[in-house]
C-alpha positions in Angstrom: -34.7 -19.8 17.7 -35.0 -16.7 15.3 -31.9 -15.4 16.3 -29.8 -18.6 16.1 -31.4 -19.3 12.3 -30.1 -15.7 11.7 -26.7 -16.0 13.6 -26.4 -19.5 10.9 -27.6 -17.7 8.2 -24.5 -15.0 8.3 -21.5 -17.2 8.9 -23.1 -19.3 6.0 -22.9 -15.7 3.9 -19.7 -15.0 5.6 -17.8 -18.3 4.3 -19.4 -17.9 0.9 -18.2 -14.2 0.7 -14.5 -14.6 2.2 -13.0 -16.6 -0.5 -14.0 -14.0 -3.0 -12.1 -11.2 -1.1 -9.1 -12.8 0.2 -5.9 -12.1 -0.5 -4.1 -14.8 -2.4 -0.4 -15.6 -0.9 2.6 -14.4 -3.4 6.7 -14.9 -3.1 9.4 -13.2 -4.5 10.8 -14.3 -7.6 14.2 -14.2 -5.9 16.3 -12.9 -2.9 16.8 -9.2 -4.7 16.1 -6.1 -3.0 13.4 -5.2 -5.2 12.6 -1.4 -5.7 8.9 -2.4 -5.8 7.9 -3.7 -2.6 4.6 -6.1 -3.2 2.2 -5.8 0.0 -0.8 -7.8 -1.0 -2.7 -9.9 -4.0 -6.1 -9.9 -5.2 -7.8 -12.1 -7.1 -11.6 -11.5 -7.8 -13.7 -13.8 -8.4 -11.9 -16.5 -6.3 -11.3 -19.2 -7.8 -11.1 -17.8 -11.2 -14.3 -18.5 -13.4 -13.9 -19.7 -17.0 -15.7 -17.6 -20.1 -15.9 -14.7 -17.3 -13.9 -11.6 -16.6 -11.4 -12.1 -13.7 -9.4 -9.1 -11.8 -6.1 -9.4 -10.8 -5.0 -6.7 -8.6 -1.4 -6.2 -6.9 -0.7 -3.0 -3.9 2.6 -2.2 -3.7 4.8 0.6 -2.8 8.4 2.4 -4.0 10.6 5.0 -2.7 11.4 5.7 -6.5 9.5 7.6 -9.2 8.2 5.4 -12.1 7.6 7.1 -15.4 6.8 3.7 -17.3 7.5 0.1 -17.8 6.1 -2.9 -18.6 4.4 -5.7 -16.7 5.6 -9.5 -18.2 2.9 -12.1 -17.1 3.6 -15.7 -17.4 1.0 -18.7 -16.5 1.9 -22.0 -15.9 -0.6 -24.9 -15.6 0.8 -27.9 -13.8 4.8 -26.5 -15.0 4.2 -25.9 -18.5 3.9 -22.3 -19.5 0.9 -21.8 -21.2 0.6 -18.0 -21.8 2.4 -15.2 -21.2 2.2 -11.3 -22.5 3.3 -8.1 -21.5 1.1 -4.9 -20.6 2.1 -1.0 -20.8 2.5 -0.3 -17.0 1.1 2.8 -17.4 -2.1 1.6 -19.0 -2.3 -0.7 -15.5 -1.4 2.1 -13.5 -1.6 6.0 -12.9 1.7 7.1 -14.3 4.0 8.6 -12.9 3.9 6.7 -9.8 5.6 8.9 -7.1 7.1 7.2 -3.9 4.6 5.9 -1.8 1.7 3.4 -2.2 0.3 2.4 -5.8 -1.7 -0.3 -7.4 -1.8 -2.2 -10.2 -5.0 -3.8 -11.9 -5.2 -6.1 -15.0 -8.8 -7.7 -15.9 -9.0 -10.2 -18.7 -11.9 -12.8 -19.6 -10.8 -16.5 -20.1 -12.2 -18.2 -22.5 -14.1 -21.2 -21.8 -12.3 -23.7 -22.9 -9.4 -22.8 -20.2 -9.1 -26.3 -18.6 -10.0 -25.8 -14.6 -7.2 -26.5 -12.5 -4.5 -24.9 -10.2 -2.4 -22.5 -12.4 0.9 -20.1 -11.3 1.4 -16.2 -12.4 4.9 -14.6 -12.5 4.5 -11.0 -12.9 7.9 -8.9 -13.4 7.6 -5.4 -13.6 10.7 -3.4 -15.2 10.7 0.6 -15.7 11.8 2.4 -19.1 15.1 1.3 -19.2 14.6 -2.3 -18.3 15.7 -2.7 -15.0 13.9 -5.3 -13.1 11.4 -3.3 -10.0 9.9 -6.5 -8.8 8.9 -10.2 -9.5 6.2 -12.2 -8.0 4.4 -15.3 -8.4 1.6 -17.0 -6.7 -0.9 -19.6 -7.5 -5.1 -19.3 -9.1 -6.9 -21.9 -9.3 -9.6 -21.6 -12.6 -13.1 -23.3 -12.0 -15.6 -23.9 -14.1 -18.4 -21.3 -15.0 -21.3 -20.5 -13.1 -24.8 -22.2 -14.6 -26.5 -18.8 -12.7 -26.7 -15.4 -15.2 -25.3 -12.0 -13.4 -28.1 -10.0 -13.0 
């Protein structure tokens, strides 16, 4: 009986903890043969949490060198763009980035009055001269903020 409460007790901690780390589903902005090759997508916390910090996190790999560039994000909530910026590459990435496998990491807090709902990302990435490396997009959905204080 102990070992069966047990045996419940970590597939009950495994579901809870499995959303959090897995990996969110992206597509290509288009049918290029990008430089950049995207190989996964992180979102953490999953789903997104209002008035808190969330971590966007993309692994890719290139055959090129990348001296710099510039990320573009776009959101979209239910079509309509709703923000969009664009970050230094290198300040969301070691730079240079030499061929081979890289990542790049952008955290930002929404603030809490970010309606909850299913929202889209398009990140392009271009290099110094402005030619397009990659383009992705996938979908986040934005909850509400947890009632329980991080300890």
């Amino acid at each position: 009986m102990v070992l069966y409460k047990l045996i419940v007790t970590l597939l009950i901690s495994l579901c809870l903890i499995l959303p959090l780390t897995q990996a969110s589903k992206f597509e290509y902005c288009g049918n290029k043969d990008y430089a950049v090759k995207v190989s996964g997508v992180k979102i953490s916390p999953n789903p997104v949490k209002k008035g808190k910090p969330a971590t966007f996190t993309i692994s890719a790999t290139t055959s090129e060198t990348i001296t710099g560039g510039k990320l573009r994000v776009d959101v979209r909530y239910f079509g309509f763009p709703v923000y969009g910026e664009y970050h230094n590459l290198c300040e969301e990435t070691s730079c240079p980035v030499t061929g081979g496998d890289f990542v790049v990491s952008h955290s930002q807090e929404l603030p809490g009055f970010t309606p909850s709902g299913s929202y889209s990302l398009t990140m392009k990435m271009v290099d110094g001269e402005g030619d397009e490396l990659t383009c992705i997009s996938f979908g986040f959905h934005i909850g509400s903020a947890s009632s329980v204080t991080d300890i």
